[in-house]
C-alpha positions as a Markdown table, in Angstrom:
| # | Residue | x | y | z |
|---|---|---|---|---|
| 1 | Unk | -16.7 | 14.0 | -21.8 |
| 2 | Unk | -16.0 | 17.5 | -20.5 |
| 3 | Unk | -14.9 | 17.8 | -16.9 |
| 4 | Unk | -15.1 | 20.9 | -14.8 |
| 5 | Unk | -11.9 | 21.9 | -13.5 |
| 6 | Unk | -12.9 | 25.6 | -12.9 |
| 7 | Unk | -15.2 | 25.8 | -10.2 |
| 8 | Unk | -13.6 | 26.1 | -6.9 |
| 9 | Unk | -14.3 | 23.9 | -3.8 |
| 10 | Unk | -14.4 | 24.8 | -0.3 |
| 11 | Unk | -12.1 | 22.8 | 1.5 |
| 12 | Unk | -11.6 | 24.9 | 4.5 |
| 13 | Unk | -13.4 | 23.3 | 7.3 |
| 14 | Unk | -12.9 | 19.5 | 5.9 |
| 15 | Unk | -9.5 | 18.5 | 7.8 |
| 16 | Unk | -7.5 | 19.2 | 4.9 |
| 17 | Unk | -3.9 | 20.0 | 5.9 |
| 18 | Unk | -3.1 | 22.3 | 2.8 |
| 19 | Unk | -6.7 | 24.3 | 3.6 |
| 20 | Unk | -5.7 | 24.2 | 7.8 |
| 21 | Unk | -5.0 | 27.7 | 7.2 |
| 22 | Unk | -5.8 | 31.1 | 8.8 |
| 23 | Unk | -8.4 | 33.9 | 7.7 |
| 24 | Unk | -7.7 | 34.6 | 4.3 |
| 25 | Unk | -5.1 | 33.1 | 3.4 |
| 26 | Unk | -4.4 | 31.1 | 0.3 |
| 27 | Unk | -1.9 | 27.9 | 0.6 |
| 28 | Unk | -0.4 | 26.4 | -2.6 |
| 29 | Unk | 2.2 | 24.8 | -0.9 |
| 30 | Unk | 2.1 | 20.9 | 0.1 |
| 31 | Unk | 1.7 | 18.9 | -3.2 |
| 32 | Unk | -2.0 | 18.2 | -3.1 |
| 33 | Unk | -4.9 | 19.4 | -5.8 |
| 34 | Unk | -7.9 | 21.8 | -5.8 |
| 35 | Unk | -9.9 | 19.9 | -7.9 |
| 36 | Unk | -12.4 | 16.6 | -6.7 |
| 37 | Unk | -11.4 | 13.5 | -7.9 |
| 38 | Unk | -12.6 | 12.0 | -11.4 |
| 39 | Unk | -16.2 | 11.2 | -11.1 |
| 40 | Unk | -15.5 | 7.7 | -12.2 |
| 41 | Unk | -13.3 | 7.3 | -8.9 |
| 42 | Unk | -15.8 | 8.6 | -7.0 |
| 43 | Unk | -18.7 | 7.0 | -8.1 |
| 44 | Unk | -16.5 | 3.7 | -7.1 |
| 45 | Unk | -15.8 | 4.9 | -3.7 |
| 46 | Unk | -19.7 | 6.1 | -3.0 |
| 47 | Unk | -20.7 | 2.2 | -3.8 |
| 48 | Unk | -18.3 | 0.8 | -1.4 |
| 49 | Unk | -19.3 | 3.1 | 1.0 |
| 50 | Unk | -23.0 | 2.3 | 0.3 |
| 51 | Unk | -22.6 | -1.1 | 1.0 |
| 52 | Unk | -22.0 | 0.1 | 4.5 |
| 53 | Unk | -19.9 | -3.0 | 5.7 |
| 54 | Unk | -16.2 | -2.4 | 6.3 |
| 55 | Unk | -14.3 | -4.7 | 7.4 |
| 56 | Unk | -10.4 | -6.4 | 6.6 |
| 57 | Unk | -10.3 | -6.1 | 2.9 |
| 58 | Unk | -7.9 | -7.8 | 0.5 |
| 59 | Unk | -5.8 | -7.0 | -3.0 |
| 60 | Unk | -8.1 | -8.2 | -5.7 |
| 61 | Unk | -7.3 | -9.6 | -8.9 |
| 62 | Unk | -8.6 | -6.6 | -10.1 |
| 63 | Unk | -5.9 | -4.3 | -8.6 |
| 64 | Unk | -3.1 | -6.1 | -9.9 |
| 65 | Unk | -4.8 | -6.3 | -13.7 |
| 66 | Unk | -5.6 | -2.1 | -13.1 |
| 67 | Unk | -2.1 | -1.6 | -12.2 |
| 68 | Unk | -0.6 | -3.7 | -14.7 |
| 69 | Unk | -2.8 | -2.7 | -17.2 |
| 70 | Unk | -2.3 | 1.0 | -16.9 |
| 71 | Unk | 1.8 | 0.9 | -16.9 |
| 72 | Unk | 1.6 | -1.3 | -20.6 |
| 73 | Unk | -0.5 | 1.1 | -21.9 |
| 74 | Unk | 0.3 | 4.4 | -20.6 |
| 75 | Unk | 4.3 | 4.0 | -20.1 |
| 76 | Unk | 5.0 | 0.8 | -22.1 |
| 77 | Unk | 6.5 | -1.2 | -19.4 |
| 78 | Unk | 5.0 | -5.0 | -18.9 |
| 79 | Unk | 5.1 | -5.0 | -15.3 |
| 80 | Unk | 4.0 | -8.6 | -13.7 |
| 81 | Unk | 1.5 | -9.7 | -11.5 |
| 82 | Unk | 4.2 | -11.2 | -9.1 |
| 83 | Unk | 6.4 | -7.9 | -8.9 |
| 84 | Unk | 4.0 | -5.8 | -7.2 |
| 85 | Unk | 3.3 | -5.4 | -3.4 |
| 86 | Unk | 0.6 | -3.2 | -2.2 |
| 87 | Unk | 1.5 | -0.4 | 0.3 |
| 88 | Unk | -0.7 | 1.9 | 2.3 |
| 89 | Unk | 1.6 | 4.8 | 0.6 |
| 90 | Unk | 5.2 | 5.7 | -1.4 |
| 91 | Unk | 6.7 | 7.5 | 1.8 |
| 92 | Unk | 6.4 | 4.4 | 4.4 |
| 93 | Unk | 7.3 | 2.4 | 1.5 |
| 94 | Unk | 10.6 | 4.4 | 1.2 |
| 95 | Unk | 11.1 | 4.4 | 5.2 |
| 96 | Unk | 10.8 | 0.6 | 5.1 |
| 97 | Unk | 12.8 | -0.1 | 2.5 |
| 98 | Unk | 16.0 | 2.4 | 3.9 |
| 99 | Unk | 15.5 | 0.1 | 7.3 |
| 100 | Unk | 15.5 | -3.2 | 5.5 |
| 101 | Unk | 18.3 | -2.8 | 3.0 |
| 102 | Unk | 20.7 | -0.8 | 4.8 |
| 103 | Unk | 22.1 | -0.8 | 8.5 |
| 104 | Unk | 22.2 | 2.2 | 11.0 |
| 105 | Unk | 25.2 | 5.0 | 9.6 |
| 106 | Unk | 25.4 | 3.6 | 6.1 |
| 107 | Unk | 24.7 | 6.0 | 3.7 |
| 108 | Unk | 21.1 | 6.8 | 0.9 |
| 109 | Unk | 22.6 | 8.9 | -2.0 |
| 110 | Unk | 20.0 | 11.8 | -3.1 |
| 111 | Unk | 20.5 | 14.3 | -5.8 |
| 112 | Unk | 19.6 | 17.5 | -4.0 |
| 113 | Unk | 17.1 | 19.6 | -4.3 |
| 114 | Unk | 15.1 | 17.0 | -3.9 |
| 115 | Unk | 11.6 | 16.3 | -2.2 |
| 116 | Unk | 12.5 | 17.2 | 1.6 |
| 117 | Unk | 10.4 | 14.0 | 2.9 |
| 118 | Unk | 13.5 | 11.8 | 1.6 |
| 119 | Unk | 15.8 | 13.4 | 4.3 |
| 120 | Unk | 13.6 | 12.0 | 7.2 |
| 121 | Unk | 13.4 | 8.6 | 5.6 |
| 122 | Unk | 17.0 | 8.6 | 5.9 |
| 123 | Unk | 17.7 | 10.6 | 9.0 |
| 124 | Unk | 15.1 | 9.5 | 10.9 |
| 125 | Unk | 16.1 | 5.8 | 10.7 |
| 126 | Unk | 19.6 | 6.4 | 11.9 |
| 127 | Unk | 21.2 | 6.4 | 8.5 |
| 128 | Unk | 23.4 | 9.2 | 7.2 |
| 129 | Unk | 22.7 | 11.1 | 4.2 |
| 130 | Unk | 25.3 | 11.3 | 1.0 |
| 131 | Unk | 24.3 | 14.0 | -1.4 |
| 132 | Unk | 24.6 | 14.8 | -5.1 |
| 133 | Unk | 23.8 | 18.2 | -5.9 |
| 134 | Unk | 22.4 | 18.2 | -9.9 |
| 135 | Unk | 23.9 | 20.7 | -11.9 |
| 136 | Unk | 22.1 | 24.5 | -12.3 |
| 137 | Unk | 23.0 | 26.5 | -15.0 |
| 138 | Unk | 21.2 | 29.2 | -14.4 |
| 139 | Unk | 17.6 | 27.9 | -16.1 |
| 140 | Unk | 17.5 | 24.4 | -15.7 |
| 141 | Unk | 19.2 | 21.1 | -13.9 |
| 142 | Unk | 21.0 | 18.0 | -14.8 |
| 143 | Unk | 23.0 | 15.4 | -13.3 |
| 144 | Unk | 26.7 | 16.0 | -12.1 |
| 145 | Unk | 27.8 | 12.1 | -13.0 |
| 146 | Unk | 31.1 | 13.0 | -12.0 |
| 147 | Unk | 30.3 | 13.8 | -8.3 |
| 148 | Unk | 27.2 | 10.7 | -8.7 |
| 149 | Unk | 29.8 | 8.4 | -9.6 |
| 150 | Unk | 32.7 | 9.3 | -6.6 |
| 151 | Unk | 29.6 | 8.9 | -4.0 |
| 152 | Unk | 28.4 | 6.0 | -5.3 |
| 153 | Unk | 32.1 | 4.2 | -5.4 |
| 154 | Unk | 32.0 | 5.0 | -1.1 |
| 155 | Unk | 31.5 | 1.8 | 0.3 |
| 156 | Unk | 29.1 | 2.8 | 3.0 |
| 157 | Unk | 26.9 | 4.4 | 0.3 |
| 158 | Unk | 24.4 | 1.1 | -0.5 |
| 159 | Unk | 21.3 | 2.8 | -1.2 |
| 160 | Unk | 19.8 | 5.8 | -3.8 |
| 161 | Unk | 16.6 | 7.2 | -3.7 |
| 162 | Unk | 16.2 | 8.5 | -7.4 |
| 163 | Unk | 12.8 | 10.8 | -7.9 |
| 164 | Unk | 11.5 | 10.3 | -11.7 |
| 165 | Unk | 10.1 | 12.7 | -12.2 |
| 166 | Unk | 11.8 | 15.2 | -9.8 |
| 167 | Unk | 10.2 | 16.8 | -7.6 |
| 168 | Unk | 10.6 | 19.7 | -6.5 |
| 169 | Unk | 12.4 | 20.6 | -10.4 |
| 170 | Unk | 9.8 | 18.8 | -12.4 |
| 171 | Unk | 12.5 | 17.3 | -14.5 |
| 172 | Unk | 11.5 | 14.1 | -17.1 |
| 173 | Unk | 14.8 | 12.8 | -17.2 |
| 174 | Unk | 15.9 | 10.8 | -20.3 |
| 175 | Unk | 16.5 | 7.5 | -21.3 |
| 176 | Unk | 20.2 | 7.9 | -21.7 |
| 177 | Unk | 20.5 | 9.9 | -18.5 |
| 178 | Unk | 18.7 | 7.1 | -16.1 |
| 179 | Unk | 20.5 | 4.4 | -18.4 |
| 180 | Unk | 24.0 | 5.9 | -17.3 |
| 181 | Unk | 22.3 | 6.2 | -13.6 |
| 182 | Unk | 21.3 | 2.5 | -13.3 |
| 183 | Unk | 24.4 | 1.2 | -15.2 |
| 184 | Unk | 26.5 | 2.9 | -12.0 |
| 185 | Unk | 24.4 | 1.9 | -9.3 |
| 186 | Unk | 25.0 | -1.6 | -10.2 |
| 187 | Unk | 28.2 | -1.1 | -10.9 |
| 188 | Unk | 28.9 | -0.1 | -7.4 |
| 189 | Unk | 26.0 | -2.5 | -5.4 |
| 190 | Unk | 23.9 | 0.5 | -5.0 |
| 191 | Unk | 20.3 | -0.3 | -5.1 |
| 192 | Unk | 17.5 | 2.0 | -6.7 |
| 193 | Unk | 14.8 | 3.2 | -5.5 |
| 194 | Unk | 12.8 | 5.4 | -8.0 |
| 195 | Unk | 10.1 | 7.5 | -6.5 |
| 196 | Unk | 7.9 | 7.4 | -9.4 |
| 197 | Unk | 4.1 | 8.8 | -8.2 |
| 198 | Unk | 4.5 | 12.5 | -10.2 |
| 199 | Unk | 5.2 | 9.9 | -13.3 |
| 200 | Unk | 1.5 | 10.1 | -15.1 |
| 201 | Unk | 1.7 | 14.4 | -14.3 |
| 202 | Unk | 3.5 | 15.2 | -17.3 |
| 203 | Unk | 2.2 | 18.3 | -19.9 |
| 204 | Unk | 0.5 | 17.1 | -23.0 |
| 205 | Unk | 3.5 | 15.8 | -25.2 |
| 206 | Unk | 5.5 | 14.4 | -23.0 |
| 207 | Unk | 5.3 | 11.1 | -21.1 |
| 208 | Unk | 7.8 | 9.8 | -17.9 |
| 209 | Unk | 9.7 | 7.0 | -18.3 |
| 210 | Unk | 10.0 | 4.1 | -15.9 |
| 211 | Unk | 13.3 | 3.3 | -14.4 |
| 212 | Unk | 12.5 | -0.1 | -14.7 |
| 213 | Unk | 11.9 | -0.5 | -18.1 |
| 214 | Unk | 15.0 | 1.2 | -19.6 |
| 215 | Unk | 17.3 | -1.8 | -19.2 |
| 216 | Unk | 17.9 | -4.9 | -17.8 |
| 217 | Unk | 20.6 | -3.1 | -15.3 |
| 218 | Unk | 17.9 | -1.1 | -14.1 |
| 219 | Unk | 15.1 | -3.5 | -13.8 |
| 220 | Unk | 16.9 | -6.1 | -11.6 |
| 221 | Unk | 18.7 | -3.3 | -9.4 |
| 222 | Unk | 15.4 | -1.4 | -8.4 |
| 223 | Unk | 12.7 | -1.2 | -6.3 |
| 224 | Unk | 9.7 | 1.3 | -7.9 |
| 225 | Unk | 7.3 | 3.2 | -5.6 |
| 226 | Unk | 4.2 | 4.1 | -7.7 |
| 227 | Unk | 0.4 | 5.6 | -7.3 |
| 228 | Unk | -2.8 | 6.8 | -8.2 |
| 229 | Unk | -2.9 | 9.4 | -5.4 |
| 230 | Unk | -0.9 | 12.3 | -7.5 |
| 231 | Unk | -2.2 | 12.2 | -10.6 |
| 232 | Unk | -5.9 | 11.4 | -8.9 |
| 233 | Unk | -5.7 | 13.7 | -6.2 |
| 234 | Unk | -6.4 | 10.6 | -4.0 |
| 235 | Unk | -3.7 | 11.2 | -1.0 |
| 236 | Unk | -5.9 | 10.8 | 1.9 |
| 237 | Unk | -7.1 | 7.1 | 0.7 |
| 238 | Unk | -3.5 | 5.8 | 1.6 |
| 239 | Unk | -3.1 | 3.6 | -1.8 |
| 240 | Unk | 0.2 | 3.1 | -3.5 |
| 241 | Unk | 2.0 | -0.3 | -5.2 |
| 242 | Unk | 6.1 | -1.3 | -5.2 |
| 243 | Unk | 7.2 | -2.5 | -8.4 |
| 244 | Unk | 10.3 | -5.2 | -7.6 |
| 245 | Unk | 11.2 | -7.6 | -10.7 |
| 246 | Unk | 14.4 | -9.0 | -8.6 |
| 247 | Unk | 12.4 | -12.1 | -6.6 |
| 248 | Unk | 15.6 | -12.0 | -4.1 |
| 249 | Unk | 14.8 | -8.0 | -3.6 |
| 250 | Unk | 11.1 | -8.3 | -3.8 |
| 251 | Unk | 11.3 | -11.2 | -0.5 |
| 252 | Unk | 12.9 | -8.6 | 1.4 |
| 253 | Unk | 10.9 | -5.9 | 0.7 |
| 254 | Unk | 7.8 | -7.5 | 0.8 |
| 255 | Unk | 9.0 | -8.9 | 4.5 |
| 256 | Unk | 9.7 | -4.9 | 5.1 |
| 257 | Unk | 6.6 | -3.8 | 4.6 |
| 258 | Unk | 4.4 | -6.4 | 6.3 |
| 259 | Unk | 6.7 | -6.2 | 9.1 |
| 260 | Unk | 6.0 | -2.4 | 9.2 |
| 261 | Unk | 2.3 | -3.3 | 9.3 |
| 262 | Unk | 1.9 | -0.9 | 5.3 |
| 263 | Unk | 0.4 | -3.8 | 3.3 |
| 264 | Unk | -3.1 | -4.0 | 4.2 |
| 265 | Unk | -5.7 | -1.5 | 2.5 |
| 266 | Unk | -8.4 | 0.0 | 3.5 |
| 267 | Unk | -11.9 | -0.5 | 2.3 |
| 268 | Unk | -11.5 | 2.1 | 0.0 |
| 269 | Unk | -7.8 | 2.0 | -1.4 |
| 270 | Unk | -8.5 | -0.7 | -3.6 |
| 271 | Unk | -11.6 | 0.1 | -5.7 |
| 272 | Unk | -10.5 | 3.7 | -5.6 |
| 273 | Unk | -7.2 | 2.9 | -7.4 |
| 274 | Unk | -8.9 | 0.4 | -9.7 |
| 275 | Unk | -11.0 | 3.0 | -10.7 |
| 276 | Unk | -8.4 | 5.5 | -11.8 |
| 277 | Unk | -6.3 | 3.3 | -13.5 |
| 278 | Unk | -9.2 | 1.8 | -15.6 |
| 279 | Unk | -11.6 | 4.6 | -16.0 |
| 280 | Unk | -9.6 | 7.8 | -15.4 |
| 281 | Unk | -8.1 | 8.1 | -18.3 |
| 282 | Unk | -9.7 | 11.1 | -20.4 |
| 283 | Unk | -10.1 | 13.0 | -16.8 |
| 284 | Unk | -6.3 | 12.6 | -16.7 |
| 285 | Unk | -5.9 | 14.0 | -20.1 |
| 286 | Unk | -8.0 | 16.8 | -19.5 |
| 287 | Unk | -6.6 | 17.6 | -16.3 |
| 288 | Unk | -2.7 | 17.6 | -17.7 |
| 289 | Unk | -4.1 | 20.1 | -20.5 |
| 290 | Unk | -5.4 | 22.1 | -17.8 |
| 291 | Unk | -2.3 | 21.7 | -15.7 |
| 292 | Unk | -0.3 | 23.0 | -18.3 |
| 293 | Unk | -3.0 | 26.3 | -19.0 |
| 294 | Unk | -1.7 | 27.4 | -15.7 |
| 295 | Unk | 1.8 | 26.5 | -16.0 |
| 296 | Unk | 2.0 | 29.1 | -19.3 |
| 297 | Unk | -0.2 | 31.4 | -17.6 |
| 298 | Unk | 1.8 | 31.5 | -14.6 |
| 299 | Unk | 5.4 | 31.4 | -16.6 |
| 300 | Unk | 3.8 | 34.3 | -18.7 |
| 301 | Unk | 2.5 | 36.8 | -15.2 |
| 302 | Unk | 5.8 | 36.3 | -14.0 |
| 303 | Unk | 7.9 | 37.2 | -16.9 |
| 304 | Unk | 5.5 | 40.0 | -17.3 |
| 305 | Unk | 5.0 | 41.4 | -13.7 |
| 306 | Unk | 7.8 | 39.3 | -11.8 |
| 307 | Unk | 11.0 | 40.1 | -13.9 |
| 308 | Unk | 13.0 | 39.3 | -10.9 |
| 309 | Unk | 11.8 | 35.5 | -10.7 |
| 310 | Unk | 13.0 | 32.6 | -12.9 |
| 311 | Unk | 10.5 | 29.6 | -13.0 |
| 312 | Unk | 12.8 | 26.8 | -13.8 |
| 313 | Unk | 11.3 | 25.0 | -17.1 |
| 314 | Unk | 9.8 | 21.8 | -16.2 |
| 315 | Unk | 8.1 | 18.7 | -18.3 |
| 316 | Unk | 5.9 | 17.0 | -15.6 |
| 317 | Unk | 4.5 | 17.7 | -12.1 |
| 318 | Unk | 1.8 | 20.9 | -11.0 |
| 319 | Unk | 4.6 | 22.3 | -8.9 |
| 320 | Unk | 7.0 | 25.6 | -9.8 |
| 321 | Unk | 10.4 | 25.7 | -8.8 |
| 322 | Unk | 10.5 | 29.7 | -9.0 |
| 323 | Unk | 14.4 | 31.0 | -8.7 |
| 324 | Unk | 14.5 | 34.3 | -6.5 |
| 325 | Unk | 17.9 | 34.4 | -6.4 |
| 326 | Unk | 17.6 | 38.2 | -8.0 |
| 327 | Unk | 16.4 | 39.6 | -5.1 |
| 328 | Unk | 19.4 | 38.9 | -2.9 |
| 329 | Unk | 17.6 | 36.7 | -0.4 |
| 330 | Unk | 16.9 | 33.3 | 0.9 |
| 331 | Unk | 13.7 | 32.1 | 0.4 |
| 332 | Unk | 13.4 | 30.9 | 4.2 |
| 333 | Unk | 13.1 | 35.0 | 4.7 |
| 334 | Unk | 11.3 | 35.5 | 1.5 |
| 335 | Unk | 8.2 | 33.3 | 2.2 |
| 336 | Unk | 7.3 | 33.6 | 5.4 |
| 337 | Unk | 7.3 | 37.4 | 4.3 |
| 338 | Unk | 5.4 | 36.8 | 1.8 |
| 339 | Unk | 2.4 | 35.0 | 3.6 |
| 340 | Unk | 2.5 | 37.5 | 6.3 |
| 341 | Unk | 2.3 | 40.2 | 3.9 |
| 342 | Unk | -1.0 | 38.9 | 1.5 |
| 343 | Unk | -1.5 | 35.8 | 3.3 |
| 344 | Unk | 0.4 | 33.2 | -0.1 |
| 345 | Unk | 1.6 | 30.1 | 1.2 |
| 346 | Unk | 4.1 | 28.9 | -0.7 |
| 347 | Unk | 6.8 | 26.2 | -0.2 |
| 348 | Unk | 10.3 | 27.6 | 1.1 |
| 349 | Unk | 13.0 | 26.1 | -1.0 |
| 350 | Unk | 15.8 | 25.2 | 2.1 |
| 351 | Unk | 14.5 | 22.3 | 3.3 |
| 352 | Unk | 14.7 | 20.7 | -0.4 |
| 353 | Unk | 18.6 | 21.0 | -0.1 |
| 354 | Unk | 21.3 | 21.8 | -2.6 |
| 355 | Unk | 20.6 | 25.4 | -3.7 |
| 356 | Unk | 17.1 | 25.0 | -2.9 |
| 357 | Unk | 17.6 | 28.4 | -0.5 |
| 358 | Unk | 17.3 | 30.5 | -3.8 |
| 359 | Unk | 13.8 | 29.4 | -4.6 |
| 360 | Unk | 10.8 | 28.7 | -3.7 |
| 361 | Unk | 8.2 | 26.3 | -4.9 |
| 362 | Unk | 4.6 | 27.0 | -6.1 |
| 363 | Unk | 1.7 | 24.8 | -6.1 |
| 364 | Unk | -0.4 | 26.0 | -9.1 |
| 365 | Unk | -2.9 | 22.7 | -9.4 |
| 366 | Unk | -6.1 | 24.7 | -8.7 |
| 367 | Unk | -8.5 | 26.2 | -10.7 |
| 368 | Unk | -7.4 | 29.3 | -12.8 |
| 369 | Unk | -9.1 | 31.9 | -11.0 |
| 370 | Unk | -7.1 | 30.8 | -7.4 |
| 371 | Unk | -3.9 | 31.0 | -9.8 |
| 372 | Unk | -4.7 | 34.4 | -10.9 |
| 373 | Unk | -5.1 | 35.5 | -7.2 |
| 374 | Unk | -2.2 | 33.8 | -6.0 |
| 375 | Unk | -0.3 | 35.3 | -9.0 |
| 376 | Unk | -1.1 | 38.9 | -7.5 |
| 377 | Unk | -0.6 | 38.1 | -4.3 |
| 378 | Unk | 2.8 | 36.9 | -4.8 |
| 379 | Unk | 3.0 | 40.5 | -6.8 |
| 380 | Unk | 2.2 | 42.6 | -3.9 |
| 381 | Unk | 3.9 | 40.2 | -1.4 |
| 382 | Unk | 7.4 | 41.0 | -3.9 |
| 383 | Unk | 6.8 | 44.2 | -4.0 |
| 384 | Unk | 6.5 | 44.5 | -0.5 |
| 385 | Unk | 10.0 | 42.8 | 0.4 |
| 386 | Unk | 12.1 | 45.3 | -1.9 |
| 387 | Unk | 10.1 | 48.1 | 0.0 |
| 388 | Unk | 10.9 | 46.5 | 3.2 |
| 389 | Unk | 14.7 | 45.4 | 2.3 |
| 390 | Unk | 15.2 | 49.3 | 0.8 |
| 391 | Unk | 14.1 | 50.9 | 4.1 |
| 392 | Unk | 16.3 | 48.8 | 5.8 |
């Protein structure tokens, strides 16, 4: 069936935290969507809620056959029943696991510019942070394994946070590249954990590929965070899943996050992911078709209009990693400028680390008439900075 991906919904007013925004003004900044969830999603939730009971609920049967299910047909991998562990959501999963598996001033290895959220799961826990910058060439990224490797071999490094797909770069890395990746971690006791909820937000072609599955080095040296809420647009129903194969890793973990009080859903977490991941589907197909619409008609304004911006080619996510380096500026001066200027909220690129200063990054999952405006408002907000730097 068709869905309807270009009508625009009003979200202001709803306690949305991309849409708490001022008069006018158009955020496409924090990594939520513009669009309402599948209608097979929420037909589920509108029964549960119609029941109108809502007490302790529990992880069906159901959730574990949805999740499973979904992973051996979409991505290949035959997770089982036993290596899953619910979790109210992928970023207190990540906080737990840095306080279970590592002790206060060892080290979490990250490959910078990487999703900011990371740095206070490390930081934030009393652990320090050890950094390797992926390669920029000038259009695109890849891993420095030389640098990976020497910060792997530090002793005090015992942890890595891998994000597959990367966010903010929208990189699908390969086979070969997170073969090489888990073959090192294990070959220094570094445990893995690979962020994995962008994984089903790929453009039509290409599919993710989970670390797990690429080789038995991998699999029993990792801990995968996964979830419906990215690909569903389903953030604010708290429901994710960790994928642990390794029984002796899975008992800790599992002891993390039930000690951290994450492994309880609520009422509507459960049949909401079971939904998605049994009857979503076609919506998801659709959606990644119209995902990748806006990512050419974005690419195409700015090579047009924005010849001084360099949207770094990406496989998977609904974000742009826009390069602004041309304009001999930091994008911590650049974007608040911006949104001042024509009211665009974008994301700076500084917090993300490495050379994250030089860009910014662009939410575009909306429908295509909120891209075009954004599109000219980051026009006119450009324009206006070289006016401004030039009377300077």
């Amino acid at each position: 069936m068709p869905y309807d991906f270009d009508t625009p919904v009003n979200r202001q007013d709803t306690g949305s935290l991309k849409w708490n925004a001022g008069n006018g003004e158009l955020p496409m900044w924090v990594a939520d969507m513009d669009f309402p969830a599948a209608p097979e999603i929420r037909s589920a939730v509108m029964r549960r809620a119609e029941h109108g009971v809502f007490g302790y609920s529990v992880v069906t049967d159901e959730w574990y056959d949805a999740v499973t299910g979904w992973w051996k047909k979409r991505h290949g991998f035959a997770m089982q029943k036993e290596w899953l562990v619910y979790c109210t959501g992928v970023v207190p999963a990540i906080s737990s696991i840095v306080r279970k598996l590592t002790t206060p001033d060892e080290k979490v290895l990250v490959q910078t510019p990487v999703y900011n959220i990371f740095f206070n799961s490390i930081i934030n826990n009393g652990r320090r942070i050890s950094d390797s910058p992926l390669l920029y060439d000038g259009t695109g990224y890849s891993v420095d394994f030389t640098d990976l490797e020497k910060k792997l071999s530090d002793p005090q490094t015992t942890l890595m946070i891998l994000c597959n797909p990367h966010n903010p770069v929208g990189k699908l890395w390969d086979k070969e590249t997170l073969a090489r990746i888990g073959m090192l971690c294990l070959k220094h006791h570094v445990v893995v954990i690979s962020d994995e909820i962008h994984g089903d937000i790929t453009d039509p072609g290409y599919e993710y590929i989970p670390f797990a599955s690429v080789s038995a080095e991998c699999r029993i040296n990792s801990i995968t965070c996964i979830a419906p809420t990215k690909a569903f647009n389903l953030a604010g129903l708290q429901t994710a899943a960790v994928c642990i194969p390794d029984e002796t890793l899975r008992h800790k973990v599992t002891r993390a996050l039930n000690t951290d009080e994450i492994a309880e859903p609520n009422d509507f977490a459960i049949p909401a992911a079971v939904a998605a991941f049994t009857s979503g589907a076609s919506w998801l197909d659709e959606l990644r078709t119209y995902l990748y619409g806006n990512k050419t008609a974005a690419a195409e304004f700015i090579k047009n209009e924005l010849p001084e911006l360099h949207p770094v080619p990406s496989q998977a996510t609904y974000l742009l990693w826009i390069d602004c380096a041309k304009l001999n500026c930091g994008s911590s001066g650049l974007v608040p400028f911006i949104r001042e200027k024509t009211g665009l909220h974008l994301s700076e690129g500084a917090p993300y680390g490495g050379n994250g200063n030089l860009f910014f990054r662009m939410n575009i999952a909306c429908p295509r008439t909120m891209l075009r405006d954004g599109l000219q408002r980051l026009k006119k907000g450009i324009a206006a900075y070289k006016e401004y730097v030039g009377n300077c």
